[in-house]
Each structure stands twice: as structure tokens, then as C-alpha cells.
C-alpha positions in Angstrom: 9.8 41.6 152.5 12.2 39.0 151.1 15.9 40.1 151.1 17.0 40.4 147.1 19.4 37.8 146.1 23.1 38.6 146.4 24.7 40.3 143.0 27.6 38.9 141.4 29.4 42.0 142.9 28.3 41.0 146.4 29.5 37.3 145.6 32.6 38.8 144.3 33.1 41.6 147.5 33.2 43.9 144.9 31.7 47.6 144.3 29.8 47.9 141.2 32.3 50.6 140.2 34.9 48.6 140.5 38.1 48.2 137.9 38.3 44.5 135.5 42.0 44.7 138.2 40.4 44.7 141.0 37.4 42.1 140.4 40.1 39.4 138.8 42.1 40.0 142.1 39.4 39.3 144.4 37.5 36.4 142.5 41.8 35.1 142.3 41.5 35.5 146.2 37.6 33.8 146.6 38.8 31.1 144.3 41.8 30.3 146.1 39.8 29.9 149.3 36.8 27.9 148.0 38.5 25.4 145.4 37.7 21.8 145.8 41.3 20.8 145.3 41.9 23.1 148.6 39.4 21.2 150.6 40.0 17.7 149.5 40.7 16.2 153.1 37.5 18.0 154.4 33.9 16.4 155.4 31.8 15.4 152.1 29.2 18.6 153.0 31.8 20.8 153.4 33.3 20.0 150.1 29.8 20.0 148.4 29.2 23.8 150.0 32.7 24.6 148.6 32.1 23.1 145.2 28.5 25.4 145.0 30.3 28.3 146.1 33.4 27.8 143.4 30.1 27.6 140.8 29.0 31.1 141.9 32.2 32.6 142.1 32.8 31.3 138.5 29.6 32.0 137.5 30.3 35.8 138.7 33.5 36.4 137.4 32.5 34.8 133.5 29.7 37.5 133.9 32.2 41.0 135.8 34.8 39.6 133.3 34.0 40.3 130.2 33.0 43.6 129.1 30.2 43.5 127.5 28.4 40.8 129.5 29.4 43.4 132.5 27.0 45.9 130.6 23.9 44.0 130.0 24.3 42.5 133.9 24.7 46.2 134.9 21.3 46.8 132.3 19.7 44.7 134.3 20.4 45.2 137.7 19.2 49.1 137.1 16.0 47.7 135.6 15.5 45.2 138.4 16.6 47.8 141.1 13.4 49.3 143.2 12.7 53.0 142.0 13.2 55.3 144.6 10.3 57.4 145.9 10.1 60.9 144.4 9.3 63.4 146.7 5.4 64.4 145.9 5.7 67.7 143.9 4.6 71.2 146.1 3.8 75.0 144.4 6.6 76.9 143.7 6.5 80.0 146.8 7.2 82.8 145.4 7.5 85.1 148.6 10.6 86.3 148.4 12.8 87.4 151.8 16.0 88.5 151.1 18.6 87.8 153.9 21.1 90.5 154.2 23.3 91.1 157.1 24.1 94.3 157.0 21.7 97.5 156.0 24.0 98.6 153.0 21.7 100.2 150.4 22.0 98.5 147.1 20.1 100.9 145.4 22.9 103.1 144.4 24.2 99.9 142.2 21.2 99.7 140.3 20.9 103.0 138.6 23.0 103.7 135.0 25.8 105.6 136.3 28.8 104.2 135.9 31.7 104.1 138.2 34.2 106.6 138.4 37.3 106.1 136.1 35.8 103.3 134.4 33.4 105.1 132.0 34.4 104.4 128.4 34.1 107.5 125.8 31.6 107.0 123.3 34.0 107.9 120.6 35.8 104.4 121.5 32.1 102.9 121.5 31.6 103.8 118.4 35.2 103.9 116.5 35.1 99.7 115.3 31.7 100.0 114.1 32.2 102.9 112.0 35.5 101.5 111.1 34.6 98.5 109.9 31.2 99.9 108.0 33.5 102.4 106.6 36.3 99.6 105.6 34.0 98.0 104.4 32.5 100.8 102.2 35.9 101.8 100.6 36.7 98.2 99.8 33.6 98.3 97.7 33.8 101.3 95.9 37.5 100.6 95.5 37.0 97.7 93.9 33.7 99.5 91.6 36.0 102.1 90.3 39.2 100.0 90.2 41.3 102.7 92.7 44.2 100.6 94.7 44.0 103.4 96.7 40.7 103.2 97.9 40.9 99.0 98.3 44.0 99.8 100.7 42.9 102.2 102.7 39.6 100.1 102.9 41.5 97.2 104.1 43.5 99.3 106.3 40.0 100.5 108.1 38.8 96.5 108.3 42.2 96.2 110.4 41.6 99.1 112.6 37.9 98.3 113.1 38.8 94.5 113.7 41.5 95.9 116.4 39.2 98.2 117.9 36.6 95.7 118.7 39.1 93.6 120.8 40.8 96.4 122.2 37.7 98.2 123.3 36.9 95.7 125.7 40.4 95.9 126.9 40.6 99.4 127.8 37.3 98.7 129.4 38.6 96.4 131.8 41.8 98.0 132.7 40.2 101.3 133.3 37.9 99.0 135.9 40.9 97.1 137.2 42.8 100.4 137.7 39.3 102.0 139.3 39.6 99.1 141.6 43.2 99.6 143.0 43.2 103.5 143.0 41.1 104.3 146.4 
């Protein structure tokens, strides 16, 4: 198998990830070292080589230095890049072993009671429903039979049902939390 030509980020010493920063410093560096004016005094092949190597380098950075050439070289490097081999697709196993330690019964967890000192009362289950339906109810008629009354202490039960269903939740947790310290 032929070895792929080098990429302008192998001509450059560069990772493919790497910052516009870093790629101008090391093309700066490559061009430095391989500029014909640098190698004047040296043998006519050794010039040519340095000359054809200048070209690449130039030819690399004009590509890694821009932008949006960058993209389309990147493009195309992914498309020309050999797919990887997938691994060939097996049946799912569904045998199931559970790996457990200890012989702790985890039974006890599953069933519906809950833990003591963190049970909520069903009153405070129930209170921003019904306080909300029912805000919601005297808002209507209050405003159906034109009673300030009634519209006020209908907004007044949209409050305390809007409250309730945040602090429900609340008092659910800090019962657990405090369930959870207390031995």
C-alpha cells in the first residue's frame, strides 16, 4: 500500500487543530530555514531542493491561512480520509446478571411505602389544585355578577394556589433532607 501524500499540516508540522497563531509561527520558522536567499552560497541541488520546498511551504500556508480555504482543505481531507471499519453488528443479549456485592435486599425499596418523616399529607397534595380551580372559579363568577369581592378573594386563591405548588415540593424535600440527618 502506497503511503498518502503529506498534508499541508504535515508540511507545516502542524496539528489539524491547530490555531491561525500557531501555523503562521511555524510556516515563519520553515520559511526562515528553507528560503533561497538563506542558501545562496550552497550547491545548485541544494538550492533547487530548497526552492521546491519554499513552494510547498508557501503553497501550505496560502491554503492553513486563510479561513475559508482552511474549510474546504479540511472538507476534503475528511472526504479523502479512509473510513474506518465499523465493528460488524451482533444481537442485543438480553440475559441480564446483576453484579451486587453485598446480599442487601432491595426489595423493601420497591414497594409504595414511603419513608418515615418524609410522607407529605394529602391535604398539602391537594391544597394548589383546589386552590387554584377554586381561584379560578371566583374570578369568574366575580366578574359574571360584577362583585369586587368575589374577583379579590378569587385572585387571592390564584396566589395561594400558585404558592402552594412551589412550596409543596419544598416541604417535600426538607421533610426528606431532615429524614436523612435525624437517625
Amino acid at each position: 500500500m502506497a503511503a498518502a501524500p503529506p498534508t499541508y499540516y504535515d508540511l507545516l508540522d502542524v496539528a489539524p487543530d491547530a490555531t491561525v497563531a500557531e501555523i503562521r509561527r511555524a510556516y515563519v520558522g520553515l520559511a526562515r530555514a528553507h528560503h533561497p536567499d538563506h542558501h545562496a552560497g550552497a550547491a545548485v541541488a541544494a538550492r533547487t531542493a530548497n526552492e521546491r520546498e519554499m513552494q510547498r511551504i508557501n503553497e501550505a500556508w496560502a491554503v492553513l491561512g486563510d479561513a475559508e480555504r482552511r474549510r474546504a482543505y479540511d472538507v476534503t481531507l475528511a472526504r479523502a480520509a479512509p473510513q474506518q471499519a465499523r465493528p460488524a453488528r451482533r444481537p442485543a443479549d438480553y440475559a441480564f446478571t446483576p453484579i451486587d456485592d453485598d446480599d442487601t435486599d432491595y426489595t423493601a425499596l420497591l414497594d409504595d411505602t414511603p419513608i418515615a418523616g418524609t410522607e407529605v399529607s394529602r391535604t398539602l397534595q391537594v391544597l394548589p389544585v383546589a386552590a387554584l380551580l377554586g381561584g379560578i372559579a371566583l374570578v369568574v363568577v366575580g366578574m359574571v355578577v360584577h362583585l369586587t369581592f368575589l374577583l379579590a378573594l378569587g385572585v387571592v386563591g390564584l396566589a395561594v394556589g400558585a404558592l402552594s405548588f412551589v412550596a409543596t415540593p419544598i416541604v417535600a424535600v426538607m421533610r426528606s433532607y431532615q429524614a436523612d440527618r435525624d437517625p
